[in-house]
Structure formats: C-alpha cells, structure tokens
BAFI-3210 file (N, C-alpha, C; in Angstrom, 3 decimals, decimal comma, padded with zeros to 6 digits):
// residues 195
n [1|2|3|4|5|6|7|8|9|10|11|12|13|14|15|16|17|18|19|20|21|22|23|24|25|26|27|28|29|30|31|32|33|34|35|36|37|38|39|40|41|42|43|44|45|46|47|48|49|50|51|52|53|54|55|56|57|58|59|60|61|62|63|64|65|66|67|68|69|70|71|72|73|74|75|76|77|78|79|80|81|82|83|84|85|86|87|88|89|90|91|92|93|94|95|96|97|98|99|100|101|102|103|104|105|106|107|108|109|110|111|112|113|114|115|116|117|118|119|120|121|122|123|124|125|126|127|128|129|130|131|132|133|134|135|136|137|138|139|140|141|142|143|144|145|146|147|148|149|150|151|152|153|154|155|156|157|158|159|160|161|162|163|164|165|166|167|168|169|170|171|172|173|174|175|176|177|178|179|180|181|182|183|184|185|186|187|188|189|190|191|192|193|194|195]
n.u [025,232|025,178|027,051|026,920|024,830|024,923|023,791|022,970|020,445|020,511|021,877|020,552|018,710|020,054|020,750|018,182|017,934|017,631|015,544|012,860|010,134|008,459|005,277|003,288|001,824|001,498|004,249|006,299|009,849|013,294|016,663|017,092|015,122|013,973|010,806|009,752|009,977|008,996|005,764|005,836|005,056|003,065|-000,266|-000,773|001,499|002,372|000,645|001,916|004,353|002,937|001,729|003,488|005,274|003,410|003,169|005,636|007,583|010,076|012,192|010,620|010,407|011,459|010,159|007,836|006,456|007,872|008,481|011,408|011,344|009,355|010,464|012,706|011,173|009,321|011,661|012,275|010,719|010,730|012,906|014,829|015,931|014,473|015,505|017,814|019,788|019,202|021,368|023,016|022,760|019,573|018,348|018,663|017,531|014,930|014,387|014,423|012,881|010,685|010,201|009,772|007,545|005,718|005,710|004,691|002,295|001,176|001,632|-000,477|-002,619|-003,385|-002,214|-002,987|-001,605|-000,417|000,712|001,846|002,808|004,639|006,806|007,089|008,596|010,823|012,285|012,460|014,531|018,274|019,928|022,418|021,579|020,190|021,554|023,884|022,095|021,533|023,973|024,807|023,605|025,114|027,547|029,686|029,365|028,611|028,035|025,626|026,330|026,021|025,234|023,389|021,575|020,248|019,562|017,096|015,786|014,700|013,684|010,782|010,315|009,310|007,854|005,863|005,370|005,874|007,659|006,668|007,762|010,609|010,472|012,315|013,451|014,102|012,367|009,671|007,061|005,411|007,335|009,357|007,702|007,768|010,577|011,515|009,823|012,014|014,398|014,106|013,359|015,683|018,013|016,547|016,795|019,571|020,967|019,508|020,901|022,855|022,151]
n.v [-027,983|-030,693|-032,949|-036,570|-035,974|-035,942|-038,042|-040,012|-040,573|-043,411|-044,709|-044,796|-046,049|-048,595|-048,202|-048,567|-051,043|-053,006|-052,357|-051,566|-053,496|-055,537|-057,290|-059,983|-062,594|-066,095|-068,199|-070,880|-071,099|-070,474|-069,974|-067,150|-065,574|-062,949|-062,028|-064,015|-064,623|-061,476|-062,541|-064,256|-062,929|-060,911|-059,247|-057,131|-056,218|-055,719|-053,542|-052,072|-050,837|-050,151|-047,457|-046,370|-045,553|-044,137|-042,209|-040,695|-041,327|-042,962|-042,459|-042,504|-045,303|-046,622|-046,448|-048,412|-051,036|-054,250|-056,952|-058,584|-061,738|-062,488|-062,137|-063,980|-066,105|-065,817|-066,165|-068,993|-070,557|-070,310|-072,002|-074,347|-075,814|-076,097|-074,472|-072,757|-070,362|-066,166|-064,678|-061,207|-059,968|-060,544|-058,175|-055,573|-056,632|-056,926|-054,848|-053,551|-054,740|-054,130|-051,236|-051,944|-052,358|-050,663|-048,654|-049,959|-050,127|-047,553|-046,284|-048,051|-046,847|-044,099|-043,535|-045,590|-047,847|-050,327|-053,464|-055,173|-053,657|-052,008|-053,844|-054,861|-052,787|-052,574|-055,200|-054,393|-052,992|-053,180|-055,928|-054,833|-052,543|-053,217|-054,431|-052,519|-050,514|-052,717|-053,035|-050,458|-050,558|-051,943|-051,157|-049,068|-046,147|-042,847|-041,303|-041,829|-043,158|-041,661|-043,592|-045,087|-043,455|-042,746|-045,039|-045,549|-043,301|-044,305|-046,146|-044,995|-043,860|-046,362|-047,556|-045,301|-042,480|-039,102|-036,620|-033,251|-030,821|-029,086|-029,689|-031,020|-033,784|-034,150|-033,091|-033,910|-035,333|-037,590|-038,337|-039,669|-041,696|-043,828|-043,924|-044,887|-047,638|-048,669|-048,503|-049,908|-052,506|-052,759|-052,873|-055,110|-057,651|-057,596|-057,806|-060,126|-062,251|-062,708|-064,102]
n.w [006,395|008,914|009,813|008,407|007,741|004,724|003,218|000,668|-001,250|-002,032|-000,851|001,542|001,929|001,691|004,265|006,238|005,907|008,167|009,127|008,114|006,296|003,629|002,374|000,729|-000,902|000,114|-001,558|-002,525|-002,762|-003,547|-001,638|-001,484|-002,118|-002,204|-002,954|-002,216|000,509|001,130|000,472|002,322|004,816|007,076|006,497|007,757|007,933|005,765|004,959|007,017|005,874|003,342|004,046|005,409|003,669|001,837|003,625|003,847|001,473|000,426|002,737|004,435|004,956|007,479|009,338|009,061|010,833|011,611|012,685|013,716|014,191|012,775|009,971|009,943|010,059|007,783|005,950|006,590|006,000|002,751|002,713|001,965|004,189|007,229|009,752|009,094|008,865|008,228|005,826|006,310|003,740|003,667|004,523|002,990|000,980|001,016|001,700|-000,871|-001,775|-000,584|-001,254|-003,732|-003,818|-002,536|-004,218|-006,366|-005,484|-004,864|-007,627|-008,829|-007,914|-007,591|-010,595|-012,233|-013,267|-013,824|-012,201|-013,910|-016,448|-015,320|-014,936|-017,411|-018,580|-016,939|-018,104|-020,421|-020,147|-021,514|-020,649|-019,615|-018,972|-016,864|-015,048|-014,696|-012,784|-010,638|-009,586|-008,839|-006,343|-004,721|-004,183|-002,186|-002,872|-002,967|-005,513|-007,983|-011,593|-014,253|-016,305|-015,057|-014,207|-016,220|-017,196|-015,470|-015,654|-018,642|-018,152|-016,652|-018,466|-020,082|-019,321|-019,327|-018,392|-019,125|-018,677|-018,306|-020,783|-020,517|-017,623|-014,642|-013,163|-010,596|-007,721|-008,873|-007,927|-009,331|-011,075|-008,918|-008,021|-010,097|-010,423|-007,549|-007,967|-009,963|-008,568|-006,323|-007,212|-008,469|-006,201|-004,811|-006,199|-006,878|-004,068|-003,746|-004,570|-003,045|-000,459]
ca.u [024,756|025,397|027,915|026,272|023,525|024,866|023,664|022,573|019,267|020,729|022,755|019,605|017,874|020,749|020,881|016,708|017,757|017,499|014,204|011,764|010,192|006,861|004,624|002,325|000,809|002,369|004,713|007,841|010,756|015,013|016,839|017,762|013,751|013,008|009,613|009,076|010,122|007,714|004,685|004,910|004,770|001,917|-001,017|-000,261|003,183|002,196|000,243|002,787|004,806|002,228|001,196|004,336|005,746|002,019|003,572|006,616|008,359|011,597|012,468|009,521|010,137|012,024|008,776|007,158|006,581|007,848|008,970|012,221|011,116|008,789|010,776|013,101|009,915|009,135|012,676|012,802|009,564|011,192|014,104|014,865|016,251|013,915|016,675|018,243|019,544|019,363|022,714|023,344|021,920|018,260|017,604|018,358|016,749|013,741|013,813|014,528|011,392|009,237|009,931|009,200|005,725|004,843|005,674|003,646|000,490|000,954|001,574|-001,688|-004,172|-002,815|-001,800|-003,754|-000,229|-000,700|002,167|002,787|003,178|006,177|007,166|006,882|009,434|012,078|012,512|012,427|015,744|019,095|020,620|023,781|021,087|019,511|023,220|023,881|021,122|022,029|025,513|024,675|022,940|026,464|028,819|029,428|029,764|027,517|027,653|024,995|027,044|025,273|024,508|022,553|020,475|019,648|018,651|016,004|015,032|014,569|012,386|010,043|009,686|009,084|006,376|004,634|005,596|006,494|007,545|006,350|008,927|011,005|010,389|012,930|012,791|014,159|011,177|008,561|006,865|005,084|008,345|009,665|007,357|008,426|011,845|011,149|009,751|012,784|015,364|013,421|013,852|017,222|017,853|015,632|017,641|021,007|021,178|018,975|021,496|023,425|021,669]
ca.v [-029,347|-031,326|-034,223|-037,120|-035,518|-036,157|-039,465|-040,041|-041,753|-045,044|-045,135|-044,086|-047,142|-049,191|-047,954|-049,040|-052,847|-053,425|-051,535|-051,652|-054,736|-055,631|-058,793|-060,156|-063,980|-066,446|-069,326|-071,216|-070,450|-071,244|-069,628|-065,765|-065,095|-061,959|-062,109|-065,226|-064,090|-060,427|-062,851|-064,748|-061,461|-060,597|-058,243|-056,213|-055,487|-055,055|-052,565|-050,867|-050,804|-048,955|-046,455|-045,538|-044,814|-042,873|-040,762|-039,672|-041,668|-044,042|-041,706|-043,217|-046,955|-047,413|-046,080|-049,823|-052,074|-055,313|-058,095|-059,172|-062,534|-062,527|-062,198|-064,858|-067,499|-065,992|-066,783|-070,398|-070,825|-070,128|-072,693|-076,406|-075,767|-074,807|-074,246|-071,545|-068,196|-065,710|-063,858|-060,027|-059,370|-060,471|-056,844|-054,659|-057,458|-056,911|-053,473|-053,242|-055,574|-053,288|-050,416|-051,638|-052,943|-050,231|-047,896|-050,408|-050,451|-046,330|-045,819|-048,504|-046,359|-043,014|-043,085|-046,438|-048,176|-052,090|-053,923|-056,102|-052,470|-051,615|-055,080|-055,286|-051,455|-053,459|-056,116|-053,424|-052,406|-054,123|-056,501|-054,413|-051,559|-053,907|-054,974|-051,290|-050,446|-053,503|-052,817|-049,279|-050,778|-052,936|-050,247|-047,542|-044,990|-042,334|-040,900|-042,686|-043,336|-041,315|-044,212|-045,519|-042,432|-042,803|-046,136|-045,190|-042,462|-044,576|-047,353|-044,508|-043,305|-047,143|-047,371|-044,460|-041,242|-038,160|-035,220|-032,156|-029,856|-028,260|-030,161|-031,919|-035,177|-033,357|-032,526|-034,301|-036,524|-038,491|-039,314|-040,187|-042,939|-044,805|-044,344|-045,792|-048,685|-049,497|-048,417|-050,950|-054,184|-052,942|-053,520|-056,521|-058,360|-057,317|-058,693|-062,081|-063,023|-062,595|-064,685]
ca.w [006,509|009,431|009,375|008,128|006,391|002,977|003,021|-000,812|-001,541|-002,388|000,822|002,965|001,080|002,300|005,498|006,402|006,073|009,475|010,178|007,010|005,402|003,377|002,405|-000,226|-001,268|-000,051|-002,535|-001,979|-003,729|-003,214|-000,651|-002,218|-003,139|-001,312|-003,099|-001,313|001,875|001,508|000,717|003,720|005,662|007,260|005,573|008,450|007,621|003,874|004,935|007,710|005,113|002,186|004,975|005,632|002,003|001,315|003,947|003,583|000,767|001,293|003,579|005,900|005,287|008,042|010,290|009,061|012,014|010,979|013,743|013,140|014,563|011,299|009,241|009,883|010,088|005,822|005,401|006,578|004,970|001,603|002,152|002,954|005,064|008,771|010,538|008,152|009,240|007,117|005,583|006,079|002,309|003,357|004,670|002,312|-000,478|001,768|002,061|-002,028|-002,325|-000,098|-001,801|-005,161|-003,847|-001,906|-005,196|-007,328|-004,867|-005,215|-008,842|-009,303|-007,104|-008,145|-011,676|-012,640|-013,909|-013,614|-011,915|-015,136|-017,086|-015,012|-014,988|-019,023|-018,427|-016,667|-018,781|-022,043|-020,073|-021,950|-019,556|-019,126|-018,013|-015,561|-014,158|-014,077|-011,623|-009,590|-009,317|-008,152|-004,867|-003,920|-003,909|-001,158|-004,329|-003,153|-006,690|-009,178|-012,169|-015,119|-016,999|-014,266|-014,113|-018,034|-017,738|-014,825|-016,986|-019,769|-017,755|-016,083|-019,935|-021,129|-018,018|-019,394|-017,736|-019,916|-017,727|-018,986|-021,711|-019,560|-016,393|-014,228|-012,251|-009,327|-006,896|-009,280|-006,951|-009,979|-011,389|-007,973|-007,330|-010,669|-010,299|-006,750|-008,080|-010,356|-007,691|-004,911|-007,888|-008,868|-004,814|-004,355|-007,173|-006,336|-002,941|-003,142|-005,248|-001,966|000,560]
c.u [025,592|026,382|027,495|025,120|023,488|024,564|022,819|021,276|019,513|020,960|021,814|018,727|018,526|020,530|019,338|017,038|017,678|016,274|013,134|011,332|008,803|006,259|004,004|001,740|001,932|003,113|005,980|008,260|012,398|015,359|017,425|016,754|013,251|011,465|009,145|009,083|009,023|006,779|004,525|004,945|002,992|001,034|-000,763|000,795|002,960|001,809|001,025|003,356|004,316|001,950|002,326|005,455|004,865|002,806|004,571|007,684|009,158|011,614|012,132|009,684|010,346|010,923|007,914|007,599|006,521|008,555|009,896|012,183|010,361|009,025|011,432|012,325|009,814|010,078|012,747|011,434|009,815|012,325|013,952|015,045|015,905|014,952|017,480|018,448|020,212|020,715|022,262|022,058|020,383|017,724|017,471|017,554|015,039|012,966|013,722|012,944|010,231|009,144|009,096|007,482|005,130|005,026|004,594|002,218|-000,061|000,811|-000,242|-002,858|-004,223|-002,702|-002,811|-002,574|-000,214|001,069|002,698|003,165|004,781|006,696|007,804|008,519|010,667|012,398|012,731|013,824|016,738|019,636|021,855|023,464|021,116|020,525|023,553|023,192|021,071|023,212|025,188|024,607|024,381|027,294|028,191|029,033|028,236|026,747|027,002|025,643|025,898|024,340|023,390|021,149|019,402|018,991|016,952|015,329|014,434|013,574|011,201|009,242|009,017|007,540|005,145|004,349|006,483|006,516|007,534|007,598|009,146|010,758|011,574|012,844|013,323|013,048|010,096|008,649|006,251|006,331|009,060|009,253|007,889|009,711|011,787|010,750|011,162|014,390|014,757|013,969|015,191|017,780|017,705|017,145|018,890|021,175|020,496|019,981|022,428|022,796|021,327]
c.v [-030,057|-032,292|-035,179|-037,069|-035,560|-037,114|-039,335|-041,020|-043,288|-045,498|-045,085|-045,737|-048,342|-049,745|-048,600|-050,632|-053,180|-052,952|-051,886|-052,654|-054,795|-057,004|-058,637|-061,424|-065,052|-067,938|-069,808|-070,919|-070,821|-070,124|-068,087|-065,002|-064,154|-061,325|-063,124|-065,040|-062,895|-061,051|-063,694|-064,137|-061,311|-059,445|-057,093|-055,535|-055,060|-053,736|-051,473|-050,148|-049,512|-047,687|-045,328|-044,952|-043,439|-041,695|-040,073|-040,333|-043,155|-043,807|-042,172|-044,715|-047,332|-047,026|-047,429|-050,339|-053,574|-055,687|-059,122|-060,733|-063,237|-062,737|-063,434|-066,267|-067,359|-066,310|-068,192|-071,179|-070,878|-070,957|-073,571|-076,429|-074,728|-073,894|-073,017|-070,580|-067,474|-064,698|-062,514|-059,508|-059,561|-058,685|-056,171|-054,885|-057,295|-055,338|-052,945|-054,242|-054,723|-051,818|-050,620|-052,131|-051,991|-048,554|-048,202|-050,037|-048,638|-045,858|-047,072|-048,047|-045,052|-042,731|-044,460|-047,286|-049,553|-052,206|-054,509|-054,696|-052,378|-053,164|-055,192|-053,829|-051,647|-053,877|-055,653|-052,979|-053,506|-055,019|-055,920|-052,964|-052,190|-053,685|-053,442|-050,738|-051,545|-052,939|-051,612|-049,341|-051,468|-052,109|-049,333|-046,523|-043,828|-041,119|-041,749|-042,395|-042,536|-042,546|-044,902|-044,577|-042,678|-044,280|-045,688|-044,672|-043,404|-045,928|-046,622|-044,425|-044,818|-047,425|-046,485|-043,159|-040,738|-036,977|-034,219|-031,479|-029,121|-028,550|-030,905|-033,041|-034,492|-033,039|-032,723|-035,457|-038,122|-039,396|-040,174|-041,201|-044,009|-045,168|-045,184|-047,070|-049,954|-049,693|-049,952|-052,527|-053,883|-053,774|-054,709|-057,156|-058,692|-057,728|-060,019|-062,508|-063,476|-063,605|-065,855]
c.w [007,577|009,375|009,266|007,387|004,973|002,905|001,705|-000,673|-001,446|-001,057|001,793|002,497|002,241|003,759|006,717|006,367|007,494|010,282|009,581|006,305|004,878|002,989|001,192|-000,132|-001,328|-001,485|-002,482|-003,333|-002,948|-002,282|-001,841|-002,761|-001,993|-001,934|-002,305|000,136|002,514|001,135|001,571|005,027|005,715|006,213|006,455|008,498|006,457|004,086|006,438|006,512|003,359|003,236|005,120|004,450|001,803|001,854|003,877|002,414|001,183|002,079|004,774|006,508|006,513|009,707|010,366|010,092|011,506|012,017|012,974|013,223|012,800|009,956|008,981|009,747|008,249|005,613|005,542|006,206|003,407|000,983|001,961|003,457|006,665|009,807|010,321|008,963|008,317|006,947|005,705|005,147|002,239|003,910|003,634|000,788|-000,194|001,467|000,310|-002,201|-001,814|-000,921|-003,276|-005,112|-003,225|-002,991|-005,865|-006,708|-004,798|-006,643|-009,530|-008,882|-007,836|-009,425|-012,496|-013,577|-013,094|-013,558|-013,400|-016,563|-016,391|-014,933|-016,905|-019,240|-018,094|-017,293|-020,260|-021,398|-020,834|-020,890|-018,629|-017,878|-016,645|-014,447|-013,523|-012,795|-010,393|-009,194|-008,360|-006,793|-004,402|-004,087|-002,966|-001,698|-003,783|-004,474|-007,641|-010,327|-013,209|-016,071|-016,457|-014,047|-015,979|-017,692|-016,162|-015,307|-017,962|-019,378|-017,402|-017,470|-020,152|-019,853|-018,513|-018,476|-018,523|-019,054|-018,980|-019,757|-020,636|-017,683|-016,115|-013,676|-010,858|-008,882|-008,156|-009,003|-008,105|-010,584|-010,488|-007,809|-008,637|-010,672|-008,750|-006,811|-008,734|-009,905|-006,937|-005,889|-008,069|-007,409|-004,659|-005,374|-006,650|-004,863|-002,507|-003,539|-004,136|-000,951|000,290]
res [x|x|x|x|x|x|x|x|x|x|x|x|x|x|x|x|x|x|x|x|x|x|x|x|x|x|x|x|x|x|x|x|x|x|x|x|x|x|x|x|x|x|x|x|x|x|x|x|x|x|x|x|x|x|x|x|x|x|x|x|x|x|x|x|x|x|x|x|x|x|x|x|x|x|x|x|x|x|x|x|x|x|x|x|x|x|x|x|x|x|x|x|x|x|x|x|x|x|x|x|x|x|x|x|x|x|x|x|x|x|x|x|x|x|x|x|x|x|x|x|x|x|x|x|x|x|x|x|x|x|x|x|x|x|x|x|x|x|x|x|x|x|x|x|x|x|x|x|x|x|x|x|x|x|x|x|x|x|x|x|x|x|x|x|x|x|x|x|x|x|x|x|x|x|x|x|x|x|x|x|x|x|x|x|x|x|x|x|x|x|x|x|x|x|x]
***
C-alpha cells in the first residue's frame, strides 16, 4: 500500500469538504444549519451530488460539481448576517449533509425506506450514542472506537436492515448505504455546531 493510502473512511469523508456539497427546499434557519445551507443549493447540485454517490459511493462525492461561489450565497441566506463568511466547519457539515441525503434519496428508491424511518432510527439512538458518532467525525483518530461501530450497527438494525446469519457488514453494499446515511448526520451535526 502506497503512502497515504490508509486513509480510513471517516478521514476520506473529512478530507471531500472542500470539493462535495448537496441541496434540497429552501428555509431559513441560524447560522450552523447545514440543512439550511444544502436547501438553498441548487437542484442541480442536488442532483450532481445523487449521481455521483449512485456511482461510486462516498468515495465519488467529491466528483459533485458544486460552485464554491454557491455555496457561500446558501450560507448568507441562512444568517443575519449578508455579509457573513462562512467558518472552516461549513465544509465538512456540508459534505456530512450531502451524504446523508444522497444515502436517503438511495435507500428510498432502492430499498423503499422513508426518510422519517431513518430519521425515527437516529433518534431511537441514546444521546451518549448520538455524541459518540459525532465525536468520531472531530478527531484525527483514524480508528472508529468500537462503541461507535455498535451504535451504527444498532441504528441500521432500528432502520430495518437485518443482514443475513452469517453475513458481515464488510463489502455489503445494502448495509453500506444505511450506515452512510447515519455516518453523513453524525458529520452534518458535529460540525454545524462549529460554524
């Protein structure tokens, strides 16, 4: 393996804040709402953005064509301030928001799994889970802490995905896209709080 090639999922997540971003409907909101920020993104970026998940995963996000110019306009759309420039932490809150929408808009075509299902899956996590899975995204740590893995596990399960007896989550793409969704909010979360 190359030098640099160990880059860990999380860290590769990370690493896309400066390239990858997505959209939805727009609604104001306080300055740290990277939902508010991806719905006053174009439909065109929403959909760079789903296109380029379909194809190759996370992995791809950072293939989305999103105009950094753009972005900064949904951000000072979201404040009081027009003028606003946005901190560091709006990328990777961006790029944690696109993933978990461009998971949801896959696991709802694909598997037929309504956003407010995984929504209802989150929120069945304990708070200390939640924090857990935030935390994960703000450290360098490219080891996921076990308990962090259990609680993912344990949201995919409350979502409604049972991997087969004797199956792993390793290289099963169905489980992939839910844990994708609750990696992308752990993300999102964990750095609005930042900006």
């Amino acid at each position: 393996m190359a030098e640099g090639e160990a880059v860990s999922r999380r860290t590769k997540v990370l690493l896309l804040s400066s390239g990858a971003l997505l959209v939805f409907l727009p609604t104001r909101a306080f300055a740290g709402d990277a939902e508010c920020v991806w719905n006053h993104l174009s439909a065109a970026a929403h959909q760079s953005v789903f296109a380029a998940y379909e194809q190759g995963g996370v992995d791809a996000l950072d293939q989305a064509q999103i105009d950094d110019t753009a972005v900064i306009a949904s951000f000072r759309a979201c404040t009081r301030n027009p003028s606003a420039i946005p901190s560091r932490a709006i990328g990777p809150a961006l790029v944690g928001a696109s993933l978990e929408h461009a998971a949801t808009s896959h696991l709802k075509v694909a598997e037929g799994v309504s956003p407010a299902r995984l929504d209802r899956a989150w929120r069945g996590l304990t708070p200390t889970e939640q924090q857990s899975l935030r935390t994960a995204y703000l450290t360098s740590d490219a080891d996921i802490p076990r308990a962090t893995i259990a609680a993912i596990d344990k949201a995919v399960g409350m979502a409604g995905y049972k991997l087969a007896p004797g199956a792993h989550v390793i290289g099963d793409p169905r489980y992939r896209h839910y844990a994708d969704y609750f990696e992308g909010r752990a993300q999102r979360e964990a750095y609005e709080q930042r900006f």
